[in-house]
Each structure stands twice: as C-alpha cells, then as structure tokens.
ZAMARGU-4260 file (C-alpha; in steps of 0.2 Angstrom, whole numbers, plus 5000, padded with zeros to 4 digits):
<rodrens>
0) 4802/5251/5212 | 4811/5234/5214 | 4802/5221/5198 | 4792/5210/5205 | 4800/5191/5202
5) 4793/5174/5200 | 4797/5160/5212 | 4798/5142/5204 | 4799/5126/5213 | 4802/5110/5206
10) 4801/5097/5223 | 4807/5079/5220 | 4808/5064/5233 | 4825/5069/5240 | 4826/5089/5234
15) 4821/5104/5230 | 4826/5113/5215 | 4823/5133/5214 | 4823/5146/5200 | 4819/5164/5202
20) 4815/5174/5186 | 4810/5193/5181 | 4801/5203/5168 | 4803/5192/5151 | 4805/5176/5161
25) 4826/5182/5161 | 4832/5170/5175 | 4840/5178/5192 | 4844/5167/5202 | 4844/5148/5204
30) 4846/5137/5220 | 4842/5119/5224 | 4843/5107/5241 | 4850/5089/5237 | 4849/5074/5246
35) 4834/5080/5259 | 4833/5069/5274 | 4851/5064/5273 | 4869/5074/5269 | 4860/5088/5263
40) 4868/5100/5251 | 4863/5116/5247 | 4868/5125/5230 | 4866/5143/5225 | 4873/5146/5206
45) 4890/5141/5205 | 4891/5140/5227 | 4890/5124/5236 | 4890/5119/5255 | 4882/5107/5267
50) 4866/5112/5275 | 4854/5104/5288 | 4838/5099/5277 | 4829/5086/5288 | 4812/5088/5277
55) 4804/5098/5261 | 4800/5110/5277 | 4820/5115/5279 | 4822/5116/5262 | 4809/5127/5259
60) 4816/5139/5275 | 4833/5138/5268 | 4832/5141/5250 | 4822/5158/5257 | 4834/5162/5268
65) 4848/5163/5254 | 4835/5173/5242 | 4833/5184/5254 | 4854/5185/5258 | 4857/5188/5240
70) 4842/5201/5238 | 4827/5194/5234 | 4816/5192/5250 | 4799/5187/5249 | 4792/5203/5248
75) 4799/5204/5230 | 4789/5189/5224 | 4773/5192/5215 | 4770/5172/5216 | 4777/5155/5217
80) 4776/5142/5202 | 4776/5124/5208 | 4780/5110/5194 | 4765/5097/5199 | 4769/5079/5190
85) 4751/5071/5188 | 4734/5083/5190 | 4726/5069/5186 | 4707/5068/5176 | 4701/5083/5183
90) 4717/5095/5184 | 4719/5100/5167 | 4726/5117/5167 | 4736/5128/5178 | 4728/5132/5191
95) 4728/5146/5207 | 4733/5136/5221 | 4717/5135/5235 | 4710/5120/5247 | 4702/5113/5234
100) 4717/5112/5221 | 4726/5104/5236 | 4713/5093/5239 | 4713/5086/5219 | 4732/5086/5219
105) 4731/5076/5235 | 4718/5064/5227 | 4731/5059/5215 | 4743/5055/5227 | 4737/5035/5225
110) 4742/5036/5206 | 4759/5046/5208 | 4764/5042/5223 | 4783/5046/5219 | 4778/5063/5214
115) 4763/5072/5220 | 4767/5069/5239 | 4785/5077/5237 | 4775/5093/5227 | 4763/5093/5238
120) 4777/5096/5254 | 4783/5111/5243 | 4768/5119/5242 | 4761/5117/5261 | 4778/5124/5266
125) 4778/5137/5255 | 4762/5142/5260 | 4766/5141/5279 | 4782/5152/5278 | 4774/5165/5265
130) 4755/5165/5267 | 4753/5179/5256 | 4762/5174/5243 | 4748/5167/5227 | 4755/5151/5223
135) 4751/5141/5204 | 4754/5122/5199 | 4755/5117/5184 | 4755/5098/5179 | 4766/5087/5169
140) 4750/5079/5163 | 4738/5094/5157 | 4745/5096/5141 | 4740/5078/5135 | 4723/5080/5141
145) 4715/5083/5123 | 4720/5066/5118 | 4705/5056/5112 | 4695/5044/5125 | 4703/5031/5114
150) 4720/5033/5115 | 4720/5035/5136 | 4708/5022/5139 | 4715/5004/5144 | 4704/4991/5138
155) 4700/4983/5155 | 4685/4983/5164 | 4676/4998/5170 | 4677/4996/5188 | 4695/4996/5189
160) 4696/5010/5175 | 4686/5020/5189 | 4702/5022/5202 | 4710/5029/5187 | 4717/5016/5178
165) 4722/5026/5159 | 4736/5034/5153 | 4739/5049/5157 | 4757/5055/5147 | 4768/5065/5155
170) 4784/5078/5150 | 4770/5092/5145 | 4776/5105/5154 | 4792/5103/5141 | 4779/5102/5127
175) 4769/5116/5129 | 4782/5125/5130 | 4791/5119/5118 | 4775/5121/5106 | 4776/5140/5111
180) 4794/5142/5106 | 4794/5131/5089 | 4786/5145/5077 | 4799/5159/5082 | 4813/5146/5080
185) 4809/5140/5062 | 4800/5157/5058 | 4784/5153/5055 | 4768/5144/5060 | 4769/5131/5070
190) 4770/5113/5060 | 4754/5106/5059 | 4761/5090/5063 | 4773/5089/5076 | 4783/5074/5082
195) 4790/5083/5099 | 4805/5071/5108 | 4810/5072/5126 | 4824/5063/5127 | 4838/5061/5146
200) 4837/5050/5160 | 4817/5051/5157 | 4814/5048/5139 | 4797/5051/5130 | 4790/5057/5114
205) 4773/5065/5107 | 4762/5067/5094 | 4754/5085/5091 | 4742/5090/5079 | 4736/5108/5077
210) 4746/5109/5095 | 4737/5098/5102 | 4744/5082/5110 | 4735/5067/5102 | 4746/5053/5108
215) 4759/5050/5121 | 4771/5037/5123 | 4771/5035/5142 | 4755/5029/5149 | 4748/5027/5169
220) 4766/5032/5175 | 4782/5037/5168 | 4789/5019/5167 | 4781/5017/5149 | 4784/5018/5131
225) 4803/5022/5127 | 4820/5014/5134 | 4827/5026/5149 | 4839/5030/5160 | 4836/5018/5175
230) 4816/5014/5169 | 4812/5000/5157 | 4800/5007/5147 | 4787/4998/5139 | 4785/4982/5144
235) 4772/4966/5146 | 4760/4965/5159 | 4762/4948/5163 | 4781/4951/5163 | 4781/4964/5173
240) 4767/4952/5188 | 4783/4938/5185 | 4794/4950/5191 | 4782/4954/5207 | 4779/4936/5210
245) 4798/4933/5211 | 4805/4948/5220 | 4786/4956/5226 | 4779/4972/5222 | 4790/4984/5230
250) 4804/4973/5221 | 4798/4971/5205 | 4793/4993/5209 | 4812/4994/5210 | 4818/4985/5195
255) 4806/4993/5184 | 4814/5010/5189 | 4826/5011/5194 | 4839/4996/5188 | 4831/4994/5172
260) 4833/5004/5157 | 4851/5010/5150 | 4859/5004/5165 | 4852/4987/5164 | 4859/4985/5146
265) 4873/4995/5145 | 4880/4996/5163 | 4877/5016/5165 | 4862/5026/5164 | 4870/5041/5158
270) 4871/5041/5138 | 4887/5053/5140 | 4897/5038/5147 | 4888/5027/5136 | 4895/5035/5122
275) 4912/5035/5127 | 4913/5016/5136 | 4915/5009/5120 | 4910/4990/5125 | 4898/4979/5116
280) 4885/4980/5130 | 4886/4999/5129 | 4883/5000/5110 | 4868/4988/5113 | 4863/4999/5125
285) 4862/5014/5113 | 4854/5005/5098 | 4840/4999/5108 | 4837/5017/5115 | 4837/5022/5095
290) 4827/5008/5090 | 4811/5009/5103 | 4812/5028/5099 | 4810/5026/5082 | 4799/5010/5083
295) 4787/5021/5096 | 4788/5037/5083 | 4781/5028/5070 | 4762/5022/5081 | 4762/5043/5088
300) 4765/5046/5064 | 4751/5036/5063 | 4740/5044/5077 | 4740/5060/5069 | 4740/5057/5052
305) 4757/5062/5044 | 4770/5069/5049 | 4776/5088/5045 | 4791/5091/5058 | 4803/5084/5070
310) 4808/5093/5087 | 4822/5085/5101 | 4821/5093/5118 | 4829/5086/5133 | 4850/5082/5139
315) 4850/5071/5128 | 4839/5078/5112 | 4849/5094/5113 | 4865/5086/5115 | 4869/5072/5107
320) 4871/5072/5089 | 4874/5053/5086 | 4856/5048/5094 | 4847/5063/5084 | 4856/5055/5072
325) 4850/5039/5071 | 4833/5042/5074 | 4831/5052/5062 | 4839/5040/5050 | 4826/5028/5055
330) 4813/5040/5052 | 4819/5042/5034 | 4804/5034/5026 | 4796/5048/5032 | 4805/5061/5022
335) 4816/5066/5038 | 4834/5070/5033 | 4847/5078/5043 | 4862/5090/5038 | 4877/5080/5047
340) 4886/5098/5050 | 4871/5106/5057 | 4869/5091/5068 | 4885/5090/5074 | 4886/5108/5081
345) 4869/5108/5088 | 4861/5119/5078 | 4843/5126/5079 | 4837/5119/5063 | 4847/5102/5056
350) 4835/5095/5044 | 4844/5095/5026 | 4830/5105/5019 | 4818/5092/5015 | 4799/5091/5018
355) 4801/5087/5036 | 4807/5102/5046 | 4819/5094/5060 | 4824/5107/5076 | 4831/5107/5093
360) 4823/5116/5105 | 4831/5118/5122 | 4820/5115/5137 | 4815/5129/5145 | 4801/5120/5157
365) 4805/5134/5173 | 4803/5150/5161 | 4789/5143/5155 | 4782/5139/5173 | 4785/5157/5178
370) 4774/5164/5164 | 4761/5153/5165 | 4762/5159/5183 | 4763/5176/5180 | 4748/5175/5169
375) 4738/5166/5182 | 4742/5181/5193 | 4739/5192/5182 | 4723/5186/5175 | 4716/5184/5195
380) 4722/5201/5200
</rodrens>
C-alpha cells in the first residue's frame, strides 16, 4: 500500500508555496505559484514554467494537478498542513481545521490583514477541491502564547487593548521546532535557557525558558523589534504618526515595510549583497542589523533570567558567519564565545566551549508542520 503523505501549504499575498512529506517527515516533493494575479510562474523542484494563476483558487488547482502528474493525487494525502501567521488570543495550538476555526482565523483578519486573508484563500480552496481531505493550521503566534500578561500587554487603556491591541511574537513555527530539534543536536537536554535567533529578510529573536517563550522581540505585527530586510523594526510611536501625517496611513504602511530596514540603509535588503557591496552605507547597514540584535538580546537575557545557550536559525543565522559573529561577540559579557573555524564552515555547534553553548539549527518550519499535522490526524482518528 502507497504511504500516506502530508500536504503542506504555506500561502502568502502573491503565492503559494507547497511541500509534500512522507513517513519521518522525509520531503517528496515541493512546488510553489509565484506572482498570483499577475505573470504567474509555476515551480516544481528544479522545473520552471509560466502558468495561468489568476487567484489562491488556481493555484491551489494547479499545484494539484502536477501532484497528481508526478504521482501523488489527492487520494494519497492523509491531510493538508496550513502555516497560519496570527491565531490570535484565542488560537493557541494547532488546531483541526472546522467552521469554527475559520471563523477565529477570520476574526484575526483586522489584526493580520497581510497574512490571515491570503491563509485563509489556501484553505477555503483546499477544502473546495478536496472536501475530504482533514486539514490543520498551525500559527506563527501560538508558540509565544505562555509569555506572561506583563510582557504582551501594552500599557494603553483597556478599551482599545480590547480590539486586540498586544503583542503577540511571531516566527514560532521556527521556534518550536527549532526547541524540538536542539537536544538531539547538542546531545542532551534542552538548555534551560535559550536565546533562539531567526534571522533573513524577516528577523526576530526569543527568549525561552524551560521551552517556553517568555519574551519576543516582535510585538502586534512583524514590523517590531530587530532591523530587517525591507521592515524597520522597532521604532517610536510618534515617529512612526509623523510619517502617516506626511505620506498617510497607507504611505507611512509602505515605508515601514517595505522600504525601510536593510534596504533603507544600505541600499539592498538581501545581506548576501550587503556583504559583498563593500560601500560605506552597506557596512552601516550591517552593523546596525548586528547592533539592535545584540541590543534586543540583552532585555529577552534579562526576561528569563540568565542565559545558558545560543541558537541561530534562518537564511541568514545559518549562513552567514560574519553576523553570527558579531553578535556573538557582542554577547561576550555573557560568557558566549565562538570558535572562528567552526563558524566559518557552518558547523552545528560553534561555541568555543565555554558556558554558553552556541548552535545552528537549520529551519525545518514545513517538516515540522507536517508532523504536527500528522499528530493532529492521528490523535482525531
């Protein structure tokens, strides 16, 4: 009998990104549809070609159709994964998906309004074109749901903290599963003290105690806390109502996200050509990515206590040894050390033996989808 296989969607605002995984979580097959609603192109592994992708609908239709060409109809799926961004106060686990978990998901939709309505497309097509298939979403958010009421709640008044005004944290999908995978990489327990970096084009970090998040450096949306790719990271409130009063809200929206960041100061937003430009601003650019990482890991130290290990995670935490480097060097009151040859090859564990333990841990955020998933199923069955 054919192995049953786990279907895991990841829908953003212009695609759709697909990976289909067996027993063990080994990945089969992986497929995506770029630039919905425009040139659309579709990819499956190394293959590339223009498709018709007018909506999330098509995308959805077509992704199933080459599954299915390359033998993987919907028949062979025991369920379908969905990588929801906010879940919001109430959403705080995985979850089977039903009316009433669209319904919550949907209710997010005026808090995460670049997110949840793009999952939410994903998930109504997928249930349209294969109505049998159990389907699971599993949030960004949920992993930070055991910080304390102290460290999510804004201190403005309650009225407005009623429409959902608190941070939230996001990237937990990449830290629970990073959190699951840490102990068999250093070869024992995990850490109780955990300082867990996400770090690409979206950048954020976490403070874990016992394997429990206890402090997040994004907040309401993913524009907070660290420097990015394109977002600005944390900045002043009344900064950011100067910028709506000059350019409006849908301006000031725009240059908060998307023109700010790495590309605001350094004229790319990938760290890659960062690197290699060479130019004063693009030096700049870098250091002030190193120094609000460092400068942010020092409150989430603070929020648990102490500090007992170091993970990177992410394009550019796995990849780039000169970041790593320097935040780690900034972290040196701490007792974090690195081994420069470990570092430079990318090594699992690049701490230079010291108190501090200091990892990367490459993201694995679909696989660990599909077994959260594959529990879920399981676990209703």
């Amino acid at each position: 009998m054919t192995e049953a296989a786990i279907f895991v969607v990841n829908a953003g605002s212009s695609s759709v990104k697909v990976a289909v995984f067996g027993a063990e979580e080994t990945p089969l097959l992986t497929l995506s549809v770029s630039e919905i609603g425009g040139a659309a192109r579709l990819k499956l592994d190394a293959m590339e070609r223009a498709c018709d992708a007018p909506d999330h609908e098509a995308a959805i239709g077509l992704i199933l159709g080459s599954c299915e060409e390359r033998g993987f109809p919907v028949a062979r799926f025991s369920a379908a994964g969905h990588r929801v961004v906010h879940g919001g106060p109430n959403l705080t686990e995985p979850v089977l998906i039903d009316a009433a978990a669209i319904a919550e998901i949907e209710a997010c939709v005026p808090i995460a309004p670049l997110h949840n309505l793009h999952n939410l497309a994903a998930i109504r097509a997928m249930r349209r074109r294969a109505p049998g298939l159990p389907q699971a979403a599993v949030f960004d958010t949920a992993f930070h749901a055991t910080n304390p009421e102290v460290a999510v709640r804004y201190a403005i008044p309650a009225s407005e903290a009623a429409k959902g005004l608190r941070r939230y944290g996001f990237h937990g999908i990449s830290y629970a599963s990073l959190t699951e995978r840490l102990p068999g990489l250093l070869g024992r327990p995990l850490p109780a003290r955990l300082l867990a970096f996400h770090l690409g084009n979206g950048a954020s970090l976490c403070a874990i105690r016992e394997g429990r998040s206890v402090a997040s450096s994004m907040g309401y949306s993913p524009l907070d806390g660290l420097t990015m790719g394109t977002r600005s990271g944390q900045i002043d409130g009344n900064a950011v109502l100067r910028l709506a009063e000059d350019h409006g809200i849908a301006g000031a929206a725009r240059i908060l996200n998307r023109e700010s960041g790495l590309l605001a100061l350094g004229g790319a937003s990938d760290m890659r050509a960062l690197q290699a430009a060479g130019t004063a601003e693009a030096g700049f650019a870098v250091a002030h990515f190193c120094y609000w990482a460092v400068r942010h890991a020092g409150s989430a130290v603070a929020a648990m206590g102490g500090l007992d290990a170091v993970a990177f995670t992410g394009g550019i935490g796995e990849n780039d040894r000169d970041v790593r480097a320097r935040i780690c060097e900034g972290l040196g009151f701490l007792g974090v050390t690195v081994d420069a040859e470990a570092n430079a090859r990318n090594a699992p564990r690049i701490d230079a033996g010291g108190a501090v333990a200091v990892a990367i841990v490459p993201a694995e955020e679909e696989a660990w989808i599909a077994a959260v998933t594959r529990r879920l199923v399981g676990g209703a069955a």
